[in-house]
C-alpha positions in Angstrom: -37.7 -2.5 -39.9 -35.2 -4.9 -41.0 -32.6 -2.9 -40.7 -33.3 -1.6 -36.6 -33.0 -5.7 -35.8 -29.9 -5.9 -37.6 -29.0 -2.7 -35.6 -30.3 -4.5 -31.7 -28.5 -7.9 -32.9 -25.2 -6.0 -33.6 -25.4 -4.5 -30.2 -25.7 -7.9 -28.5 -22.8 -9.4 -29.9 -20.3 -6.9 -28.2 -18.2 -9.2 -25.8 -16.7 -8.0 -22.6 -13.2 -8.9 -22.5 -11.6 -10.3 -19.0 -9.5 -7.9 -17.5 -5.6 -8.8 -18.7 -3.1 -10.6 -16.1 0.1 -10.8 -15.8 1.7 -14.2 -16.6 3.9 -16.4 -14.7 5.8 -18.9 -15.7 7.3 -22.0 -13.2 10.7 -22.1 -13.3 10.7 -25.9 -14.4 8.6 -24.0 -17.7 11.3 -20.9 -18.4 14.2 -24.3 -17.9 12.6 -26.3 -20.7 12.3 -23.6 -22.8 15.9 -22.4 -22.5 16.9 -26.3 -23.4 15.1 -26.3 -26.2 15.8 -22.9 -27.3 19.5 -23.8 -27.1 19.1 -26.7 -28.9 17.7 -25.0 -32.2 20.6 -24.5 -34.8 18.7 -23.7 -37.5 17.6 -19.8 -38.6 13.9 -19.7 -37.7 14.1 -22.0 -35.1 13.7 -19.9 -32.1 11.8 -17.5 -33.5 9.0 -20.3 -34.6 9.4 -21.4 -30.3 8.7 -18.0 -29.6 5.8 -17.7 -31.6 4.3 -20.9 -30.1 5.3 -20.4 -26.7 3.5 -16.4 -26.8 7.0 -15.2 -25.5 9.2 -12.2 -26.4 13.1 -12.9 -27.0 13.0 -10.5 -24.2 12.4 -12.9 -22.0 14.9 -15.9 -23.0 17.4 -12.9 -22.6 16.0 -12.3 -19.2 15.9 -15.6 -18.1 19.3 -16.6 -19.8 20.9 -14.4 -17.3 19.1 -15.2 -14.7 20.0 -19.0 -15.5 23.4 -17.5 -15.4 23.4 -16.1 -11.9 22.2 -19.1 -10.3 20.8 -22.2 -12.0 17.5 -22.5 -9.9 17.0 -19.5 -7.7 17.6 -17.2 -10.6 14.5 -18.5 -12.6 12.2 -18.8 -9.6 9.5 -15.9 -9.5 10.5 -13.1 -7.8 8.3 -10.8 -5.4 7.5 -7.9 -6.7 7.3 -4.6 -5.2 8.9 -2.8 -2.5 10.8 -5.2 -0.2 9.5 -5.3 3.9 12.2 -4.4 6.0 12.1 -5.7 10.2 11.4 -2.3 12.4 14.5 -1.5 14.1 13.9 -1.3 17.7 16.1 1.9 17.7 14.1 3.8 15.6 11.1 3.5 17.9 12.9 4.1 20.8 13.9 7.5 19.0 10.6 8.4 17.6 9.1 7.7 21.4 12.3 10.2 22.3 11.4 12.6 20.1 7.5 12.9 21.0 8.9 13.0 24.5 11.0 16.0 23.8 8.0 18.0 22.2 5.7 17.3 24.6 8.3 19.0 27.2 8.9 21.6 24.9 5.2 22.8 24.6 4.7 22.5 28.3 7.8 24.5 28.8 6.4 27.0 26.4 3.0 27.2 28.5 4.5 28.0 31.6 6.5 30.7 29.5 3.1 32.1 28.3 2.0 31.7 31.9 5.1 33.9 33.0 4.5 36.0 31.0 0.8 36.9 31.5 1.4 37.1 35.3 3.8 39.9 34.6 1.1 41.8 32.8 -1.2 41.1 35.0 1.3 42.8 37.7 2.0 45.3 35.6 -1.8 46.6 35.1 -2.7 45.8 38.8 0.3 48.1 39.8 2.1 44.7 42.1 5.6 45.3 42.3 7.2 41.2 41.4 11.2 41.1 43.0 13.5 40.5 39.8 14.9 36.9 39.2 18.5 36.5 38.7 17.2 33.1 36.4 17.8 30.9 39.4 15.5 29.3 41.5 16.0 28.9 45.3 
C-alpha cells in the first residue's frame, strides 16, 4: 500500500518545463560586457565572466567583430530571417504581360480546334471549302 502512494506522489512531482527562447541581449548589455571582458588580465578572468554572465566565448568573438565593424549598429539586434524586398513595378507589369499572352494563345488555339472541326465536318457532309492561301481578305 505504501509503496502505490509513493508511486501516485512520484508521478505528481514531474514538472513541465517552459518551452526554451532565444535570448537577446541590448546592445548597451553585449558593450559592458566587452569593457569588462577587456579589462580582465588575469588567466581565469574571462572565463569566470562567462560563467556568470551564461555566455559562450562565441559570443564575445561575435560581438567583438561586430564592435569592430561599427561601434553601435554592429551590436544592435539584427532581424532575422529572409530580408522583404519592395515589388518592382516591372515585374508585375510582366507577369500581367505574360497572363496576357496565354490567354491569346489558348484562344488562338480554340479557334484552331474550331478550324479544324469545320473541315471535318465538310469533309463527312461532302461540302467542298475554297483553299486559303493563309491570307485573309
Amino acid at each position: 500500500m505504501e509503496a502505490m502512494a509513493k508511486a501516485a506522489n512520484e508521478e505528481q512531482a514531474v514538472e513541465v518545463t517552459e518551452k526554451a527562447k532565444r535570448r537577446q541581449y541590448s546592445a548597451a548589455y553585449k558593450l559592458k560586457i566587452l569593457k569588462e571582458a577587456d579589462a580582465c588580465t588575469k588567466p581565469g578572468e574571462v572565463g569566470a565572466l562567462l560563467r556568470r554572465e551564461g555566455l559562450y566565448s562565441s559570443h564575445l568573438a561575435a560581438w567583438r567583430r561586430a564592435r569592430m565593424e561599427g561601434e553601435r549598429r554592429g551590436l544592435e539586434a539584427k532581424q532575422r530571417g529572409p530580408k522583404r524586398t519592395k515589388a518592382d513595378p516591372r515585374d508585375k507589369q510582366l507577369a500581367e504581360q505574360q497572363r496576357e499572352a496565354s490567354r491569346w494563345k489558348a484562344r488562338a488555339e480554340r479557334a484552331e480546334a474550331l478550324v479544324e472541326i469545320q473541315k471535318k465536318v465538310s469533309a463527312l457532309l461532302g461540302i467542298e471549302l475554297p483553299e486559303s492561301s493563309g491570307k485573309r481578305s
